[in-house]
N, C-alpha and C positions, 0 to 999 in steps of 0.2 A: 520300621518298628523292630526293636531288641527280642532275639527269641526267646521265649518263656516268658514274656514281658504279658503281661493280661491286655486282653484286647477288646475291646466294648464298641459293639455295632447299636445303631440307630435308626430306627426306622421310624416313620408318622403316615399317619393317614385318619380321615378325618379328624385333623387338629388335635389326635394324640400322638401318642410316641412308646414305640416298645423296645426297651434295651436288651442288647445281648452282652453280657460278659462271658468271657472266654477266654483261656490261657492261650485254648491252640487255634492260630489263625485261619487254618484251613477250615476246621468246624465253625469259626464264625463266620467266614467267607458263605459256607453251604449255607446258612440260615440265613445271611442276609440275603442272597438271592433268591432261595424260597420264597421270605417275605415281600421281594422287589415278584417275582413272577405272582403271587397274590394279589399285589396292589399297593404296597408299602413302598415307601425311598427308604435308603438307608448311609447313615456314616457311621465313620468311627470317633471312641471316644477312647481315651488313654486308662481310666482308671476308677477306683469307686468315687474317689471325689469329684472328681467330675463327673461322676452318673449321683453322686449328692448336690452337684452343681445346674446340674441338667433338670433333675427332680424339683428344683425353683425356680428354675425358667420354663419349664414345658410341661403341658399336660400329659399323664404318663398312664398307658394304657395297660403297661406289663411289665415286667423284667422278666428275661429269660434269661437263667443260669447254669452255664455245664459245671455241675457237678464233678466231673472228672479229673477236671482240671483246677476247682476250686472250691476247694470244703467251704461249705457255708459257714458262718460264723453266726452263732445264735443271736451274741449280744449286737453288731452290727446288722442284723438282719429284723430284729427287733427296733431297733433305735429308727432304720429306716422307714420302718412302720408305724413309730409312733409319730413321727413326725409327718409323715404322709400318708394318712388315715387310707381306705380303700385300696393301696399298693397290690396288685396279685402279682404274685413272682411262681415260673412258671419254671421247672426244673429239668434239666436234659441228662441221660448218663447212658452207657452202654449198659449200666446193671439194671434190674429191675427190680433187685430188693436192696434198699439202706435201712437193716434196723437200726444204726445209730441215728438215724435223722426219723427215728420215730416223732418225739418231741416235735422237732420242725416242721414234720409232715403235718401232723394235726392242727397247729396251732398258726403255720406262718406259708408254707405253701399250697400254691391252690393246686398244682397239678404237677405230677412227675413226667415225661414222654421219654421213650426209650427210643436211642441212639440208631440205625440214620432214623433222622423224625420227619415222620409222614406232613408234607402239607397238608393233607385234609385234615388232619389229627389236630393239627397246629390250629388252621383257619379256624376249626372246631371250638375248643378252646379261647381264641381270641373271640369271637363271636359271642360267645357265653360270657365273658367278662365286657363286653360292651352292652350285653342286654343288662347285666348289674350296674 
């Protein structure tokens, strides 16, 4: 993998699947193991179109997004949602306040977790989005 190349983990468990996109490998590495010591598998996937490609083949429990490494983009983050109605995307950063992602925060992400992210916080989290 090219560095700074964005890097997208994968994990499923019961028969969904929750994404990680990630610029910096190390921080996707951590999260996928968290999710592997929870009870998740995980891979990687290269990029958004393949996590748009994956999103029609797999049933998709979550996306988790760093932040830090990748400004969200409203209208791509939108578009992903209109096409895949119930999408939660799950936000990661060292900061704990984005006013600029006001807007996003209200309307498109379910939750923000500040950087290193707690498994319990996480399990939390996914858990709530599987009783939805």
């Amino acid at each position: 993998m090219q560095a700074g190349a964005p890097c997208l983990q994968v994990a499923a468990t019961m028969g969904k699947t929750v994404f990680i996109l990630d610029r910096d490998p190390q921080n996707s590495r951590r999260l996928g193991d968290l999710l592997t010591l929870n009870g998740y598998a995980s891979r990687t996937l290269a990029d958004f179109q393949s996590l748009e490609t994956q999103l029609l083949q797999s049933a998709c429990l979550a996306v988790i997004l760093n932040i830090d490494s990748i400004q969200p983009d409203r209208h791509r983050i939108r578009r992903l949602q209109a096409h895949h109605p119930g999408l939660y995307i799950l936000c990661v950063s060292e900061k704990s306040f984005h006013p600029q992602l006001k807007d996003m925060i209200q309307e498109h992400i379910y939750a923000c977790l500040k950087k290193p992210v707690d498994g319990e916080e996480l399990v939390f989290w996914l858990k709530s989005i599987e009783k939805n």
